[in-house]
C-alpha positions as CSV (number, residue, x, y, z in Angstrom):
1,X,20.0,27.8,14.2
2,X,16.8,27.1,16.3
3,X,16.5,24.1,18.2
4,X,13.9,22.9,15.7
5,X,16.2,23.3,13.1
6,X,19.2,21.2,15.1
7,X,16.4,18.8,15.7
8,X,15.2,18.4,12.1
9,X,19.6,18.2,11.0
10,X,19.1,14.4,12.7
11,X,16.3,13.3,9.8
12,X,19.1,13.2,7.3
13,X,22.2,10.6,6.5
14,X,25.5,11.9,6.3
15,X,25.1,12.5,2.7
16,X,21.7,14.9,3.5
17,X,19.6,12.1,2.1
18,X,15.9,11.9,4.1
19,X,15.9,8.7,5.6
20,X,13.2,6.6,7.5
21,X,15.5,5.5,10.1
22,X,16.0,8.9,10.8
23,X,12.6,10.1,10.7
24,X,11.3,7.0,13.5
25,X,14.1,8.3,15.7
26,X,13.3,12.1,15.1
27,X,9.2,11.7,15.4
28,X,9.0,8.3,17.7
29,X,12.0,8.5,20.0
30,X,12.8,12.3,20.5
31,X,10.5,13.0,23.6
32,X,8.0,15.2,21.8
33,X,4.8,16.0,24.0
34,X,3.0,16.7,20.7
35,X,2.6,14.7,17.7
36,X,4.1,16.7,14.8
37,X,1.6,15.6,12.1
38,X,2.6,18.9,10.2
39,X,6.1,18.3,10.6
40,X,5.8,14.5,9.3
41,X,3.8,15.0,6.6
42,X,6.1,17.9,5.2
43,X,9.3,15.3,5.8
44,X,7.3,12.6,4.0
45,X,7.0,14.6,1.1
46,X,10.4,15.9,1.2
47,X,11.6,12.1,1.1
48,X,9.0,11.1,-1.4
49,X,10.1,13.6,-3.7
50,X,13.9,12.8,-3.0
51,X,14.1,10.3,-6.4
52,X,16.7,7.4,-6.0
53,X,17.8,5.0,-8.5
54,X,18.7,1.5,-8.2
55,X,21.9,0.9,-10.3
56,X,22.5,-3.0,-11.6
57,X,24.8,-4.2,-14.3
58,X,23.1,-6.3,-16.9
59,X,25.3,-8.9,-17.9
60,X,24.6,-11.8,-21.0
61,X,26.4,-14.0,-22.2
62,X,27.5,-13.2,-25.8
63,X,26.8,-16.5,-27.9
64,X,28.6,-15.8,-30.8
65,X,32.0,-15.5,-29.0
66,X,32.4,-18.1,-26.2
67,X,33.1,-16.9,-22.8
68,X,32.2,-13.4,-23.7
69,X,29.8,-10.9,-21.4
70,X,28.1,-7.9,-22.5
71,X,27.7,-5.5,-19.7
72,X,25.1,-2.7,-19.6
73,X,24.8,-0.8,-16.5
74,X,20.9,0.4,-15.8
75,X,19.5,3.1,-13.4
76,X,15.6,2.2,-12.3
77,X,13.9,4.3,-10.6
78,X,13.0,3.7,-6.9
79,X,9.1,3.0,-5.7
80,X,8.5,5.0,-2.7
81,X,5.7,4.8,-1.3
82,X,2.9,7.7,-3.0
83,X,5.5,8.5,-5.8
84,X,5.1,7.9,-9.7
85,X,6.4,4.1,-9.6
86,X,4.4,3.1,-6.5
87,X,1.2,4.2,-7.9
88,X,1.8,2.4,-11.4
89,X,2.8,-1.1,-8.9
90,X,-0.2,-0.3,-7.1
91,X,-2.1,-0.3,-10.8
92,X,-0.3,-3.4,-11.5
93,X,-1.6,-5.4,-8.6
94,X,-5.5,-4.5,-8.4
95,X,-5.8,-3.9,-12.2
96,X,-7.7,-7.2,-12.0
97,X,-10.6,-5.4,-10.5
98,X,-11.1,-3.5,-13.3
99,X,-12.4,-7.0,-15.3
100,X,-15.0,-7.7,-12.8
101,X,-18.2,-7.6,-14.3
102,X,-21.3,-6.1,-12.3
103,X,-23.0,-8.2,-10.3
104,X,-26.1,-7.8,-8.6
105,X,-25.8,-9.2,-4.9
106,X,-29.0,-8.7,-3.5
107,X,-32.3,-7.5,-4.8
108,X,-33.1,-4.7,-3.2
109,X,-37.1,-4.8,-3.5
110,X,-37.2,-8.4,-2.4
111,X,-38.7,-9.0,0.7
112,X,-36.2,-11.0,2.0
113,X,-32.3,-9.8,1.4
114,X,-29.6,-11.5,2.2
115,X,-25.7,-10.3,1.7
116,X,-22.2,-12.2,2.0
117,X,-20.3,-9.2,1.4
118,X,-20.2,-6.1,3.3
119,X,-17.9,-2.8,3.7
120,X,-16.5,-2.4,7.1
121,X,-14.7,0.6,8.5
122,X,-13.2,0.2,12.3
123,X,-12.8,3.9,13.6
124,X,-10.1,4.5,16.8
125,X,-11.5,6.4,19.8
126,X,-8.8,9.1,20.0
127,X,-9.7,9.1,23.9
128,X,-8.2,5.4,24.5
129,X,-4.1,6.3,23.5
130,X,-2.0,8.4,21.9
131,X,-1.3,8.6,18.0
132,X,1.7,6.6,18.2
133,X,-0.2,3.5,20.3
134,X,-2.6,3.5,17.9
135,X,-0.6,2.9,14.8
136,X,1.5,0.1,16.5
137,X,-1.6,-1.4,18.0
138,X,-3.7,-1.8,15.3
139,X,-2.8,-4.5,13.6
140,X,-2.7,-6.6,16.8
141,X,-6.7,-5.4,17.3
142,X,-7.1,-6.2,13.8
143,X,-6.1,-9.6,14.3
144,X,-7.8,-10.0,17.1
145,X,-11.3,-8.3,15.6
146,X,-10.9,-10.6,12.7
147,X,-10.4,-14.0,14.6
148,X,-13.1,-13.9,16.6
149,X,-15.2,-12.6,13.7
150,X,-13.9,-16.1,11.8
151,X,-15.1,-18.3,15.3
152,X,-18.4,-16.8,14.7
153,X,-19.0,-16.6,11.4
154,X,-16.7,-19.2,9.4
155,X,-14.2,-18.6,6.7
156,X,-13.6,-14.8,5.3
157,X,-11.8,-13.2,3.0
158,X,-10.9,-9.6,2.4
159,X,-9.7,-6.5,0.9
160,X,-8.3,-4.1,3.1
161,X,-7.1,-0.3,3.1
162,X,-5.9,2.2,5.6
163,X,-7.0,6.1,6.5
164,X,-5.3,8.5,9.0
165,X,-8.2,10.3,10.8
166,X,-7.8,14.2,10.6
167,X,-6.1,13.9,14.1
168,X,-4.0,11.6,12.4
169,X,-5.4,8.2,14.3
170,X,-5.8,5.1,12.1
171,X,-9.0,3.9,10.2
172,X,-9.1,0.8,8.8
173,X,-11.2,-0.1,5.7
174,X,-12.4,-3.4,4.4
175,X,-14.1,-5.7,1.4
176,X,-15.2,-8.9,3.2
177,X,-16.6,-11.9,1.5
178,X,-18.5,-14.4,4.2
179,X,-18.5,-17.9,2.7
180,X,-20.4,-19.4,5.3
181,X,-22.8,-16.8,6.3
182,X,-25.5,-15.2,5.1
183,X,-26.7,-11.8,6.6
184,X,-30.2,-10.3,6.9
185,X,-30.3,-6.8,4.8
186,X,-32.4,-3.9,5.9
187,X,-32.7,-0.4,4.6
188,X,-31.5,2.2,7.0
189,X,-31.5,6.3,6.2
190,X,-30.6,5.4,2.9
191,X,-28.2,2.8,3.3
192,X,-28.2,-1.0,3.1
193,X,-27.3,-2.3,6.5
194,X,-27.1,-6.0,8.1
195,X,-29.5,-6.7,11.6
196,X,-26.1,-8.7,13.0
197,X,-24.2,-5.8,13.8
198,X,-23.8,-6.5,17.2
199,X,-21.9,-9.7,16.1
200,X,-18.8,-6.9,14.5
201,X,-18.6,-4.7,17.6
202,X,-18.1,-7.2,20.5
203,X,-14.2,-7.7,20.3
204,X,-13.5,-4.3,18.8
205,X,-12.9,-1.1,21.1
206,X,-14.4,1.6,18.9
207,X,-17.4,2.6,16.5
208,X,-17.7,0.4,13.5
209,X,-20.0,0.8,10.5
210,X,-20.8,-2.1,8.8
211,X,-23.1,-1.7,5.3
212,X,-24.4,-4.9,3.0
213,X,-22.8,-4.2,-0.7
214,X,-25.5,-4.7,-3.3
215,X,-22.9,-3.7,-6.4
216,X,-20.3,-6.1,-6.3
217,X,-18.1,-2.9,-8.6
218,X,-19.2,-0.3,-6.6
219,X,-18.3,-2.0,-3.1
220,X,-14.6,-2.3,-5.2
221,X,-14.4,0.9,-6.2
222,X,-15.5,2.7,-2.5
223,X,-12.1,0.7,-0.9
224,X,-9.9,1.5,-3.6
225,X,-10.4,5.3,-3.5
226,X,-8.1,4.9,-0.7
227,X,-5.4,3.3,-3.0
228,X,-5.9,5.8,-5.9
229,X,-3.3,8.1,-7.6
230,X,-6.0,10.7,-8.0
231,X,-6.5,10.9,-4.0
232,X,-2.9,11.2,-3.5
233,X,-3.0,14.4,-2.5
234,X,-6.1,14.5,-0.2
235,X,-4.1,11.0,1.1
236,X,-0.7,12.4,1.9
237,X,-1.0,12.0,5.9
238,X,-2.2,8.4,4.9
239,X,0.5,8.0,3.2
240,X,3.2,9.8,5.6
241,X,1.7,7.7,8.6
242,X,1.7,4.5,7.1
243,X,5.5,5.3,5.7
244,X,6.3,6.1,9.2
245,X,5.1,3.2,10.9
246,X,6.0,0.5,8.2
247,X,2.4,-0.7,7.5
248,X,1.4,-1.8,3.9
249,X,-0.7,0.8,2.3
250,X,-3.7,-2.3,1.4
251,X,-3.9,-5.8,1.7
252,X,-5.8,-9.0,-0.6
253,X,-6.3,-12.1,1.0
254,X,-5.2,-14.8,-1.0
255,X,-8.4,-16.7,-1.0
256,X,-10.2,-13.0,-2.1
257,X,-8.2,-13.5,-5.1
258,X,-9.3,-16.9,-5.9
259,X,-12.7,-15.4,-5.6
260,X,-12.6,-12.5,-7.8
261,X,-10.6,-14.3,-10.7
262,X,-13.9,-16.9,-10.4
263,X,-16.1,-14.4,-11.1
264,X,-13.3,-12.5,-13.7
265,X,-14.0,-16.3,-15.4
266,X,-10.2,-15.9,-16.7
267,X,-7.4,-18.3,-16.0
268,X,-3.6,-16.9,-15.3
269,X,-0.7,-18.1,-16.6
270,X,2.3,-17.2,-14.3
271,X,5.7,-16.7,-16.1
272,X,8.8,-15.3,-14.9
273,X,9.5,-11.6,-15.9
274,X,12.3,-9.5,-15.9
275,X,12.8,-5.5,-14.5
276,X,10.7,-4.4,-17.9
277,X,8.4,-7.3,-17.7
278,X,10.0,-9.1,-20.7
279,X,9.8,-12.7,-20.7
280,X,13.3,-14.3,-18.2
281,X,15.8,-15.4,-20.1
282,X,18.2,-17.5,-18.2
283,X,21.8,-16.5,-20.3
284,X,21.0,-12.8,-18.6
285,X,22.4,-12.3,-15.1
286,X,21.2,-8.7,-12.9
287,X,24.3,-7.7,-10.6
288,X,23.0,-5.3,-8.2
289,X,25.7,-2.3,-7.8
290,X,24.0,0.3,-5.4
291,X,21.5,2.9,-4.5
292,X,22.1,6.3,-5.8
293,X,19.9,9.7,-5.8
294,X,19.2,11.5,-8.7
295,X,21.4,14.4,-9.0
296,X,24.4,11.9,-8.0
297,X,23.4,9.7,-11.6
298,X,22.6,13.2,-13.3
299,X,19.1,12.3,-14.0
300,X,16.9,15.0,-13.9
301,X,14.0,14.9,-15.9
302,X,12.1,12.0,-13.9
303,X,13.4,9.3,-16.2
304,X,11.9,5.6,-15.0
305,X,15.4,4.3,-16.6
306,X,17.9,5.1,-17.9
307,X,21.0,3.5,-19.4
308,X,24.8,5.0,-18.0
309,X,27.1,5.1,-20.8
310,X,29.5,7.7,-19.9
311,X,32.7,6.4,-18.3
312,X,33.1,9.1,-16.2
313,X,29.7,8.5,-14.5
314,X,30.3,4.3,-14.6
315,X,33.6,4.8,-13.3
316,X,32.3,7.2,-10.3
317,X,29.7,4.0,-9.3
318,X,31.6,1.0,-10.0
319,X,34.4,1.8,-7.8
């Protein structure tokens, strides 16, 4: 066995499951002069592929026969991060974008145009730090960026997105609504760009490009590319990096939602929902009984769910 292969043996659990734990220790703490984005991206996969179900015992109370429970033990499928389940919960949560009607925010043959909402992208000089500083840096730089952008310009709100560079260096993509500012729009090479740049770059190390949306849909539907199913595959190291160093793949403001669902013109009604997003009822109680793989539940036709019926198999997880 090679000493990449001893290596690599330290990524698993004792029951050769690909672990996360594992893979910080093995890509993070190991002493490797080189980055392995190859390496990662392959153990990502490897993981992501690995299907796990969450076991729990569903258990109501029978109200024919007093002090009677009906137990049915359920498998669900686990949501890892780029897999079939994360992408429909990724659905789920921005499918309200796809109610937005177009709106026109800016003429674009007036003489005078003025935006409140513009997409951002803050790039990371691969010359300041390594791959790793980046990645657990840029959230405290974000913050930063963002809260002296707020002391200049007032209250904002915004949809955000990641993407690793090709040498694997973090990009940060963003919506942002301006309630208190207006900018001036000019017409650049093509492109709609604001005359306040200047105001962006000042408490941010590297390039940033900054255009004025004039589609409210389309300025929606360039950020969420990055949060697409269908770019999966051209997103894996995305993916793998932000797996790696726990960030969440996108993030809403809460006062972007109260924005969008103004212009949606729709009111929400918030009920309580079960696993299958069936109305709660409260004489059902969800015992959670583990984490198992698979192979180990004999599930192999990537089932969401599945109900375990055979004593054998209830017996093997309930002890």
């Amino acid at each position: 066995m090679s000493l990449y292969e001893k290596l690599r043996e330290g990524l698993y659990d004792a029951e050769h499951k690909p672990r996360l734990t594992y893979a910080r220790s093995y890509f993070l703490e190991s002493g490797n002069r080189d980055f392995d984005l190859t390496g990662l991206e392959e153990f990502y996969l490897e993981w992501r592929n690995f299907d796990e179900y969450i076991v729990l015992q569903k258990q109501t109370d029978n109200l024919r026969i007093k002090g009677k429970v009906v137990k049915e033990t359920i498998a669900i499928k686990c949501s890892k991060r780029g897999n079939d389940v994360y992408w429909w919960r990724v659905w789920k949560r921005l499918k309200f974008l796809d109610k937005l009607r177009e709106r026109t925010l800016f003429n674009p043959h007036a003489n005078v145009k003025i935006a409140r909402i513009v997409f951002v992208t803050l790039t990371f000089d691969i010359k300041i730090c390594s791959i790793q500083d980046a990645w657990e840096t840029i959230g405290e730089n974000f913050n930063k960026w963002i809260r002296n952008l707020r002391k200049k310009y007032g209250r904002i709100s915004y949809l955000r997105g990641w993407e690793a560079s090709k040498q694997g260096y973090p990009h940060v993509h963003l919506l942002m609504f301006f309630h208190d500012y207006n900018f001036k729009v000019i017409r650049m090479k093509g492109k709609y760009r604001i005359t306040e740049k200047e105001g962006f770059e000042k408490s941010y190390h590297s390039f940033i490009d900054v255009q004025a949306v004039q589609k409210l849909k389309k300025g929606i539907k360039y950020i969420t590319k990055y949060l697409s199913k269908y770019t999966a595959e051209s997103q894996k190291l995305t993916l793998a990096l932000c797996w790696l160093f726990k960030k969440r793949s996108f993030a809403v403001s809460g006062d972007f939602h109260e924005i969008l669902y103004a212009l949606i013109e729709t009111k929400h009604r918030f009920i309580q929902t079960d696993l299958f997003r069936n109305k709660l009822k409260f004489e059902i109680e969800w015992v959670f009984i583990g984490i198992f793989s698979g192979s180990k539940l004999e599930i192999y036709h990537n089932e969401w769910w599945k109900v375990i019926v055979t004593k054998k198999k209830l017996n093997e997880i309930l002890d």
